[in-house]
C-alpha positions as semicolon CSV with decimal commas, in nm:
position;residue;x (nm);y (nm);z (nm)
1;X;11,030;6,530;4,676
2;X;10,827;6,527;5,033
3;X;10,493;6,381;4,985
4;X;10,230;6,400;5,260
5;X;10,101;6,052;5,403
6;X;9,724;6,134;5,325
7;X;9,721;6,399;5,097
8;X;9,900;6,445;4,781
9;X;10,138;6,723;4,841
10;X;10,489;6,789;4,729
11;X;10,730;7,057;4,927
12;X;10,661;7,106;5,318
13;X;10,254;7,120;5,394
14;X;10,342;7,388;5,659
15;X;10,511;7,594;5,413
16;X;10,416;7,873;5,133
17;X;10,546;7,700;4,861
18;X;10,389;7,331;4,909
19;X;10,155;7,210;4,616
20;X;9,840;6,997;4,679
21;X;9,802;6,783;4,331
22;X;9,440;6,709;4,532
23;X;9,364;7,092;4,515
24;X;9,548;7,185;4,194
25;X;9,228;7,337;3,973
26;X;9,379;7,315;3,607
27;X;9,090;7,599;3,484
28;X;9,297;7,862;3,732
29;X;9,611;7,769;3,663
30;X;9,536;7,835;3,327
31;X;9,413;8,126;3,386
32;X;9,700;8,210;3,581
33;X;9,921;8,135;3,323
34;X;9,745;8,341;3,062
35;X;9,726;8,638;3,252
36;X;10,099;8,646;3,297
37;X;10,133;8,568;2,931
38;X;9,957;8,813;2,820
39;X;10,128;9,036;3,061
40;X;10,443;8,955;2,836
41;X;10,307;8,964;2,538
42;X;10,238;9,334;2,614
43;X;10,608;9,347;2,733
44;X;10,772;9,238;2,423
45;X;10,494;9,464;2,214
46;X;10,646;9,789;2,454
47;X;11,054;9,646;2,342
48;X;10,968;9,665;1,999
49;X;10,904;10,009;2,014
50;X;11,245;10,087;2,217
51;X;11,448;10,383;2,104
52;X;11,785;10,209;1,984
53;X;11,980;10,479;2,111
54;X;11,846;10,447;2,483
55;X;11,799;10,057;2,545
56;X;12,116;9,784;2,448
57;X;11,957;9,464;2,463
58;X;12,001;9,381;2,815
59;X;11,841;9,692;2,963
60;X;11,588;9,567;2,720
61;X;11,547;9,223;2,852
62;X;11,523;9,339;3,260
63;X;11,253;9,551;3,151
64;X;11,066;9,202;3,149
65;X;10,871;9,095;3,446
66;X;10,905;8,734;3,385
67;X;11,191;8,468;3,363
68;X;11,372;8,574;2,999
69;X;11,637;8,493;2,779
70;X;11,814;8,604;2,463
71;X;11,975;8,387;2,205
72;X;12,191;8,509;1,927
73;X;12,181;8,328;1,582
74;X;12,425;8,067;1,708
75;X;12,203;7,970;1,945
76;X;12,433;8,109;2,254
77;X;12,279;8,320;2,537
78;X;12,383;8,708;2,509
79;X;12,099;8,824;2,785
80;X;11,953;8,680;3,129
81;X;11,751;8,944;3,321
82;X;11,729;8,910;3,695
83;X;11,416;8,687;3,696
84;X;11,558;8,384;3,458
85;X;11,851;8,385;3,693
86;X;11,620;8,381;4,016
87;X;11,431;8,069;3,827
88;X;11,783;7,898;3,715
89;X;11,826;7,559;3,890
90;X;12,029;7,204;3,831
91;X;11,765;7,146;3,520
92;X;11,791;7,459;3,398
93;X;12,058;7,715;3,341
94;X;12,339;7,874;3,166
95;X;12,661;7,774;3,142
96;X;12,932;7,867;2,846
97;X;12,702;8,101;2,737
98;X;12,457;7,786;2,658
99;X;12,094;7,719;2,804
100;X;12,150;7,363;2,945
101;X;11,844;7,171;3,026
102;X;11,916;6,843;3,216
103;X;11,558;6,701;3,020
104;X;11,701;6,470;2,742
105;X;11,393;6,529;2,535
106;X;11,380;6,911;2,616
107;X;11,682;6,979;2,555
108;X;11,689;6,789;2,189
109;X;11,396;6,981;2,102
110;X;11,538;7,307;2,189
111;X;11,880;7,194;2,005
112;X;11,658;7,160;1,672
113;X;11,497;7,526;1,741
114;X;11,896;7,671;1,760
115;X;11,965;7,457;1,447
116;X;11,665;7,618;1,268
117;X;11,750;7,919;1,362
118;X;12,061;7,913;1,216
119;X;11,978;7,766;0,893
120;X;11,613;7,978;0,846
121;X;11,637;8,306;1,016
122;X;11,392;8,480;0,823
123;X;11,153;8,175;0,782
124;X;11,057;8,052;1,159
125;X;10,755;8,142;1,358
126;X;10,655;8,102;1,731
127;X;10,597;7,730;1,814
128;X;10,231;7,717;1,872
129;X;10,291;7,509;2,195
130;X;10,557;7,595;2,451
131;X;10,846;7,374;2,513
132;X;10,796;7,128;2,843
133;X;11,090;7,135;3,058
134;X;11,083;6,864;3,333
135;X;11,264;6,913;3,642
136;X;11,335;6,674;3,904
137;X;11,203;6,802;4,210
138;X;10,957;7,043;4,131
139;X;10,713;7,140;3,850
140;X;10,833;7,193;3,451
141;X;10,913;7,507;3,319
142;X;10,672;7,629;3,024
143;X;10,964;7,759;2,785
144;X;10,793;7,928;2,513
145;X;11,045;8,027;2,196
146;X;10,995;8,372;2,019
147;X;11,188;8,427;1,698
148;X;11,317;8,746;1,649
149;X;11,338;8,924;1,273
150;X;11,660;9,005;1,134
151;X;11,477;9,351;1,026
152;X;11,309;9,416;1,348
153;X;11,362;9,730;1,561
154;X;11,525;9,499;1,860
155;X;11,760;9,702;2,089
156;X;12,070;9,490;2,025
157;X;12,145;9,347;1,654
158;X;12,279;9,016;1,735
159;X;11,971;8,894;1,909
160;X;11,764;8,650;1,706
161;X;11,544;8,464;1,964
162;X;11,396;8,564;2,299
163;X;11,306;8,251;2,530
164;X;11,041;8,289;2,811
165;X;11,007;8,073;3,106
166;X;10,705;8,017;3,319
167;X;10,795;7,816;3,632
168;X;10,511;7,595;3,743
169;X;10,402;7,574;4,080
170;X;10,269;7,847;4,352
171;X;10,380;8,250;4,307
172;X;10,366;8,492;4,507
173;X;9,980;8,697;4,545
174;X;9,891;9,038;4,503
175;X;10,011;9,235;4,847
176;X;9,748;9,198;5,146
177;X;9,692;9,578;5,162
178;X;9,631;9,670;4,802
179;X;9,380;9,340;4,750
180;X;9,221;9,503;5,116
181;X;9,158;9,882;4,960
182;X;9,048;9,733;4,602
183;X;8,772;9,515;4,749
184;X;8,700;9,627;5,062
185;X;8,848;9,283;5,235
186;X;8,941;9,306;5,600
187;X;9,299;9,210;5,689
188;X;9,227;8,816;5,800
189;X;9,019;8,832;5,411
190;X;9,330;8,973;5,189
191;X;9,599;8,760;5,337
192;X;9,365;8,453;5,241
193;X;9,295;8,606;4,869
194;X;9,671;8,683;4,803
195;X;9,665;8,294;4,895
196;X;9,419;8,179;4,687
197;X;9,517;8,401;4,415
198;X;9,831;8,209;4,362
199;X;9,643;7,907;4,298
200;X;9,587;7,714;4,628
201;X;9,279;7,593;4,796
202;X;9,150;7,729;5,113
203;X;9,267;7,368;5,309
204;X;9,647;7,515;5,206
205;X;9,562;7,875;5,330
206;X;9,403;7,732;5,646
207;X;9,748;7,575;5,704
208;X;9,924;7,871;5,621
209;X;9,717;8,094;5,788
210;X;9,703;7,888;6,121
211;X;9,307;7,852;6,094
212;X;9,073;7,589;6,104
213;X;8,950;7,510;5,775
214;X;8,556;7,639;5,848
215;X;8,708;7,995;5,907
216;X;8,881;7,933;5,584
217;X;8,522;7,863;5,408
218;X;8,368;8,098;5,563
219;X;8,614;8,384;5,455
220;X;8,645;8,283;5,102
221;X;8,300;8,325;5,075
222;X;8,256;8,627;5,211
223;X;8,566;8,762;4,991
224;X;8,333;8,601;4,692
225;X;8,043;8,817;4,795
226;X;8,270;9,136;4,775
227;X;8,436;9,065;4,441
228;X;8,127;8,962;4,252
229;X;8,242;8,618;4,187
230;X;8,126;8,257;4,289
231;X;8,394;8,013;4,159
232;X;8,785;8,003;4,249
233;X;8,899;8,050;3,912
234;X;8,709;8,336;3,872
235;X;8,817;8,478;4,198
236;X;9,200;8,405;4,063
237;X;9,155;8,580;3,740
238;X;8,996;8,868;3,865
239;X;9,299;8,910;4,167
240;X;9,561;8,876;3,908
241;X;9,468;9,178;3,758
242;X;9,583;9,345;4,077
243;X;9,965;9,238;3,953
């Protein structure tokens, strides 16, 4: 972990993926973070539908956007789509056909959901909060548990749980050209928004961009005027939708 002298960061200032804690605004994250949710939610909602006879349950699962993960009623891992294995690190991955989370507490917690699952297949529901995955040099992982219904029309028969992960920390923006046509940004404007729509302040984007922090200002407000918004989280939400 690389933190700046004078300003709270952790990663490489000069690079994309550095985080500011200083700039971190917890309203657009959660917003962020909701909008990919319910992006998923949406996801799952399509899955349920599948024709058996097309999908098997890993087609299924890389029709996900996000991070994802099947568990059969043992507990052990029968799907990964491309994303959870992009987001796999030391403090979380798969191994043995197990999910192994380095987290002592995490991984208890998730031990207990495989136990339950087990023992009360038709009886669990959706934790209401998502399970907190630390991780050493970066950000947790939101791992959020979704228990699957013996009964339910789920392309494979074997799966029982479906386990979404939500990497904290900055992701990648809408593309430059499609924010430019939907708002009427210029070029300089919509590689600053697909910035800021990943959650960063304009004093990261000025660094990124290779501008002086005024110009930074001065372009964020001028890419409020043309959205109709006046805050940054509203700016965020509305740029997400561009996803």
């Amino acid at each position: 972990m690389r933190r700046n002298a004078h300003t709270n960061y952790i990663g490489d200032p000069m690079t994309p993926f550095a985080v500011c804690y200083d700039e971190i605004d917890l309203e657009t994250e959660e917003r962020r973070i909701l909008a990919a949710f319910t992006r998923r939610l949406v996801e799952i909602a399509a899955l349920s539908r599948s024709d058996v006879e097309t999908f098997n349950s890993q087609n299924a699962l890389n029709m996900l956007r996000g991070p994802a993960v099947l568990l059969d009623l043992d507990g052990y891992v029968v799907g990964v789509n491309l994303s959870a294995v992009e987001a796999f690190d030391n403090d979380v991955r798969v191994k043995d056909r197990r999910l192994l989370i380095r987290d002592i507490e995490a991984r208890a917690k998730l031990r207990t959901f495989t136990d339950q699952l087990k023992s009360q297949p038709f009886q669990l529901t959706p934790p209401a909060d998502p399970l907190i995955v630390p991780r050493q040099d970066k950000l947790p992982i939101l791992l959020r548990i979704w228990p699957i219904d013996p009964a339910a029309r789920w392309p494979s028969p074997e799966v029982r749980a479906l386990l979404t992960l939500n990497a904290l920390g900055p992701k990648p923006g809408p593309p430059a050209p499609i924010l430019a046509k939907a708002f009427g940004l210029t070029p300089s404007e919509a590689k600053l928004a697909c910035i800021i729509a990943r959650g960063a302040g304009p004093e990261i984007a000025a660094i990124e961009l290779k501008i002086s922090r005024e110009t930074a200002r001065n372009q964020l407000k001028s890419i409020f005027a043309k959205t109709g918004t006046h805050r940054q989280s509203e700016l965020v939400a509305l740029l997400l939708q561009v996803h």
